[in-house]
N, C-alpha and C positions, 0 to 999 in steps of 0.2 A: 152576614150583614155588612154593608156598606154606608159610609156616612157620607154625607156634604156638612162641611163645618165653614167658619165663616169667625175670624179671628179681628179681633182691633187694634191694630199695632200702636206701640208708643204717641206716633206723633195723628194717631186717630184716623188713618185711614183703613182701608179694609182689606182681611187677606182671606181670599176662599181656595180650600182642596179638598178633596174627595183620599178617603182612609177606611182601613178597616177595626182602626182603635184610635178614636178620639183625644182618649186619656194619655193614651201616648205619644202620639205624635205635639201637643200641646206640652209634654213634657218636653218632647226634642226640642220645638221651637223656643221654647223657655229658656234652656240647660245647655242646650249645643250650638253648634256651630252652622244652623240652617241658612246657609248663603242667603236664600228669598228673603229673610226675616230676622236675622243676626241683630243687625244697625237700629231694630224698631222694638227690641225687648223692653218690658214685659210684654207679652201679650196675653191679650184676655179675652177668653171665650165666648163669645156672641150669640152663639146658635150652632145650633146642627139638627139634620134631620136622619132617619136613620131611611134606607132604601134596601131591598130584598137583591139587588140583582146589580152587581160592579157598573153594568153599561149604564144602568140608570142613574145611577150616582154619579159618572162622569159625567152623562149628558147635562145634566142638573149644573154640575161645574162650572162643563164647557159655556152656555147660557151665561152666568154670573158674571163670566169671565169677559166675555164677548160685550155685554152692555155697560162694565165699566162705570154704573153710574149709582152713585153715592144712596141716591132716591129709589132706585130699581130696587136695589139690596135690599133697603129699610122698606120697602113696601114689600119684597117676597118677605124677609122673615117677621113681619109682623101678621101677614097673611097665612104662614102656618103656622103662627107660635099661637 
């Protein structure tokens, strides 16, 4: 299984990746030294959806990634939550 998660960093903006443990990688970002997300701890868990198949999961990302926009975000994960 693959996930797309969707993170809220400190100063409230939004951080999306694609993982195969959610649980963990949200630990990393919390606890370690993740360049992307270091500077914006805590971070807190917003969503994630879970995907059968890696390419689906990134394409899902890639998407998130590409529109950038505050309102896109909040209207997919309310659309699948």
């Amino acid at each position: 299984m693959y996930y797309v998660y969707i993170l809220e960093r400190s100063d409230g903006s939004y951080y999306c990746w694609s993982t195969q443990n959610v649980d963990k990688r949200l630990y990393w970002h919390n606890n370690w030294n993740v360049q992307s997300t270091r500077h914006y701890r805590p971070l807190k868990l917003l969503f994630f959806k879970e995907y059968w198949e890696k390419t689906e999961a990134q394409k899902i990302e890639r998407k998130l990634k590409k529109m950038k926009s505050r309102k896109i975000i909040e209207e997919f994960m309310s659309w699948l939550w």
